[in-house]
N, C-alpha and C positions, 0 to 999 in steps of 0.2 A: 823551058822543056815542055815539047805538046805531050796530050793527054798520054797517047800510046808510049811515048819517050820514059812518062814517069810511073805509067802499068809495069813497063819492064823491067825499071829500077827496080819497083817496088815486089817483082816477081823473084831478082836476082837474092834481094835482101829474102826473103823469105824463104829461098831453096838455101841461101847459107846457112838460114837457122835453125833450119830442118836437120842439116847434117851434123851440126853442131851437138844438134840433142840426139841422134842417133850416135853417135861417138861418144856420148856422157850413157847413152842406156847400154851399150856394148862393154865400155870399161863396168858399169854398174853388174853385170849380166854374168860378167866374167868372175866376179867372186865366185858365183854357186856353179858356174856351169864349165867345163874345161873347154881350151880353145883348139881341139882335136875332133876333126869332122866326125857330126853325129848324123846316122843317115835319118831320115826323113819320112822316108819311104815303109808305110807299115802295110802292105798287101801280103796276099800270102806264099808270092814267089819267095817274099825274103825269112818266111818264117826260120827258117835254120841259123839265119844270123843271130851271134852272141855279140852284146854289148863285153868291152872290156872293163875287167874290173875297177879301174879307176873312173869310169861314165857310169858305172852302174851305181855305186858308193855316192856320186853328187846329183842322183835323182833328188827332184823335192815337187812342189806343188805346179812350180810354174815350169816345169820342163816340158817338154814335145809330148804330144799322146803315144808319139811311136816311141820314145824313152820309157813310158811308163809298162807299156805293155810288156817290153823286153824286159824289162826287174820286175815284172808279173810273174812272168811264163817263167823266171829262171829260178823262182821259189816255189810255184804253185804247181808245181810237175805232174803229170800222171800221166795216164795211155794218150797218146794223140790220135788215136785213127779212129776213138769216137769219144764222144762226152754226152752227159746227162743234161736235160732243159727241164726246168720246173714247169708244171701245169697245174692251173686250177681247174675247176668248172664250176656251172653255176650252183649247181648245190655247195659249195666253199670247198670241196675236199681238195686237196692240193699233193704232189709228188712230184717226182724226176722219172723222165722217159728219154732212152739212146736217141738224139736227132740225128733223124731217116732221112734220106730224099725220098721217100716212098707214103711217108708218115701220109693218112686219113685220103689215100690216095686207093683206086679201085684193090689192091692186090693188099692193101693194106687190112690183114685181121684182128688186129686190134678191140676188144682186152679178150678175146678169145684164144688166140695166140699170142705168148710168151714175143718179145723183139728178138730176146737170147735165143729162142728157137723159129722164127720165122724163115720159112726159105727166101722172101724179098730182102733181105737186110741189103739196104743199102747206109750203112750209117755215116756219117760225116765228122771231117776231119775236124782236129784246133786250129784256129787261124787264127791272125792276128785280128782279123775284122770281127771272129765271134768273141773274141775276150773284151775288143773297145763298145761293143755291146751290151756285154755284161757292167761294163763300167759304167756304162753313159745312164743317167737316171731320164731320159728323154725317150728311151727304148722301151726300158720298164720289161728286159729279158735276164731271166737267172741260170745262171747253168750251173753245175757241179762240174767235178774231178772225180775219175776212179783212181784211186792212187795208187794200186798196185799195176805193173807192168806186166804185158805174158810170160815173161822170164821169172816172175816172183818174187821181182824184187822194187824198189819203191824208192822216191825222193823225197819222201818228209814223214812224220808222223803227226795226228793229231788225237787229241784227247776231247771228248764229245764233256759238258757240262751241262746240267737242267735242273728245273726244280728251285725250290724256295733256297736251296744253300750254297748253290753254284757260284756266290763270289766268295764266299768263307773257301770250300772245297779247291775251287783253281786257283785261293791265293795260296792255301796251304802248300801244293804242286807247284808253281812256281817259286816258293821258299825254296823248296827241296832242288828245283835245278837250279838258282841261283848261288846255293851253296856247293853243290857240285861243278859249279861251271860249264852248264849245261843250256846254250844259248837257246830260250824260249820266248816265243812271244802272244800274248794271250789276245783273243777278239770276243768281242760279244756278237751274239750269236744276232740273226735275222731280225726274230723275236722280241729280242731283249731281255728277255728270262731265260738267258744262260749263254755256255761260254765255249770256245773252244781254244785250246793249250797247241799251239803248232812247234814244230822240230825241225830242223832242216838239216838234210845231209847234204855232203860236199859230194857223194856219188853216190850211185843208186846201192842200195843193200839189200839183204834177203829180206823179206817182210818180215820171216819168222822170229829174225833178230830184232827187227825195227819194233816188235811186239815184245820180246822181251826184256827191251828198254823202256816201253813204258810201264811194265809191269814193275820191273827192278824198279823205278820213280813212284808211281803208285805204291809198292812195301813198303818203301823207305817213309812215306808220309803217312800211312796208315798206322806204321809202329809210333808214329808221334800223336795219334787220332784215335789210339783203339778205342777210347769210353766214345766217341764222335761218329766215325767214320765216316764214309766218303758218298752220303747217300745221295746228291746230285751228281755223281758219275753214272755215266751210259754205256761211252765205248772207246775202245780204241781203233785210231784209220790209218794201217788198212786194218780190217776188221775178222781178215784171216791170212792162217799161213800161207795157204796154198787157195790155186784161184779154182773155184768152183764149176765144175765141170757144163763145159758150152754158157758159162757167165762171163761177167767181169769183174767180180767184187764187189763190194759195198762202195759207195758213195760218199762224198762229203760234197755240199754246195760252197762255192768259193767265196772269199771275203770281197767287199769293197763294193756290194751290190747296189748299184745306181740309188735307186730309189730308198731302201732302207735305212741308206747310208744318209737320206735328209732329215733321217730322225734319230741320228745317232746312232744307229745301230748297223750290225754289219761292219764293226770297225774294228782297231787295235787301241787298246784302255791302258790306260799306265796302273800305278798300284793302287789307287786313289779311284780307278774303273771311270778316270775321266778319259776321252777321247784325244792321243795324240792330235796336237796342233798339225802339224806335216805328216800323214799317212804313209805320205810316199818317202819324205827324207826317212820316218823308221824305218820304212821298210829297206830299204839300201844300206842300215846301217847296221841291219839285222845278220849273226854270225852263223856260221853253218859248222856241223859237228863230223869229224872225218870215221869212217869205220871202223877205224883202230879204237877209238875214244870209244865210240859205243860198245865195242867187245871188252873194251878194259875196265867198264863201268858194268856193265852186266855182269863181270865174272867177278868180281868184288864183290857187287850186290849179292850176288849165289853163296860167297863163302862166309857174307855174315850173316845169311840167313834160308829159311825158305823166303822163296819170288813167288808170290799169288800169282796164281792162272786167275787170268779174267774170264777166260771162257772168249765164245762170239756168237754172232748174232747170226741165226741163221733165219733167211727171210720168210723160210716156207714154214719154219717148225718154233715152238717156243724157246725164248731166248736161256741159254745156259748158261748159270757163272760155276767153276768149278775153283776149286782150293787146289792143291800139289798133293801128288800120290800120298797117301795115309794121313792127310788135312780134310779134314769133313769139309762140304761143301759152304761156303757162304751162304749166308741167311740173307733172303730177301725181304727188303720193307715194303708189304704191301702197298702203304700209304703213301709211301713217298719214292716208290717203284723199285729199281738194281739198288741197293745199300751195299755196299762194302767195308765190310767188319771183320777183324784180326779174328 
């Protein structure tokens, strides 16, 4: 056999074994992943596409970025026609601004004019490319979620956590919806000093309700905590009933932020506030609670008791926490900021 005769052999052998082991990583592949065409294609023609529920459920670490982003977007809900982007500057001070196409551009007035009141608003959409953005710790871009929708009504709830006793506080809240059967799943916050309690509805509901679900969760742990109470609590998102006039609501920044997330943080903690191994398998495994559930668990709540008004947070004015008609107001801990006490 001349030289090129025994290259070719030696080429033939080598593409069989190629295929060989592609046929061992697809059977391999096939445990985690169903063999039902998953699209690929994450631009933002296709944003409206829903994974189905059985592709959504077998997310885990090594799936496609367009699988992940699709069981992102189908938990992490809120307005799509604009979203918040974090900004620093060089003195450190740091917030969330609607991303403009106009943004630090001639027409742009900025901090002089409000965005909410700008006649240039051009604000920009969700897409699939600004979530894998957010994801990507090589971007080093943060956005948030408004989570209430114009209609006033909302896809999830979250509960804000901070302060020295924020793991005590959202373990105690997490007891309380695990005894109720109330699917929660807790993250630590950006920071690392502190927490946020997420809720997920199976359709959108009034916000008004989706608040006084967490209120009715918040009593129920409180009447377990009166000598304690719950003084790393901040707020609940959305942060009001109704949406504020030429606003959007309050804000929450979203989990899983690229870069945070290389130091642990920015994540989902088990009870232990270690870090899920697979972010993404939790999160696909995570249950969502239907409207019915929430109205039947709030009118419960109501009839064993008074439901603390939390009050909200209003941006321009000092923050209000208020008790229920002839319940004196909560007493706030200076020192360790919103306290919530029976």
């Amino acid at each position: 056999m001349n030289s090129i005769e025994h290259k070719f052999h030696l080429a033939l052998l080598e593409i069989k074994r190629l295929k060989q082991e592609n046929e061992k990583l697809r059977r391999e592949l096939s445990q985690y992943q169903p063999t039902s065409s998953i699209t690929e294609n994450a631009n933002t023609e296709n944003k409206g596409s829903v994974l189905d529920d059985i592709t959504i459920s077998s997310v885990h670490n090594y799936s496609s970025p367009a699988d992940k982003v699709e069981l992102f977007r189908s938990l992490f809900k809120g307005r799509e026609d604009v979203y918040p982007v974090r900004w620093e500057n060089k003195a450190g001070r740091a917030g969330y601004s609607p991303a403009c196409g106009n943004e630090w551009t001639v027409v742009c007035k900025k901090p002089q004019v409000k965005c909410s009141e700008c006649s240039h608003q051009d604000f920009l959409s969700v897409t699939d490319e600004v979530i894998s953005q957010h994801l990507d710790p090589r971007v080093n871009r943060t956005i948030g979620v408004y989570p209430m929708l114009p209609d006033e009504t909302c896809w999830f709830l979250a509960m804000d956590f901070d302060k020295q006793t924020w793991r005590e506080d959202a373990s105690a809240v997490m007891t309380v919806c695990r005894e109720h059967d109330i699917p929660a799943a807790l993250e630590r916050s950006r920071s690392g000093d502190g927490g946020h309690i997420w809720i997920f509805f199976m359709e959108n509901i009034d916000a008004g309700m989706a608040r006084k679900l967490g209120c009715a969760i918040l009593t129920i742990t409180m009447s377990r905590r009166y000598q304690v109470g719950l003084c790393s609590y901040d707020r609940l998102f959305p942060n009001q009933d109704t949406l504020p006039r030429g606003g959007f609501g309050n804000l929450i920044a979203l989990p899983l932020q690229g870069v945070p997330r290389k130091k642990g943080n920015s994540v989902f903690v088990d009870d232990d506030f270690q870090p899920y191994e697979d972010q993404w398998k939790f999160l696909a495994q995570i249950k969502k609670i239907d409207r019915q559930q929430v109205m039947d668990f709030v009118q419960i709540a109501a009839r064993s008791g008074n439901i603390l008004n939390v009050g909200y947070v209003d941006s321009n004015t000092t923050e209000k926490i208020r008790g229920n008609s002839g319940n004196p107001p909560m007493p706030i801990n200076e020192s360790m900021g919103r306290c919530l006490r029976r």
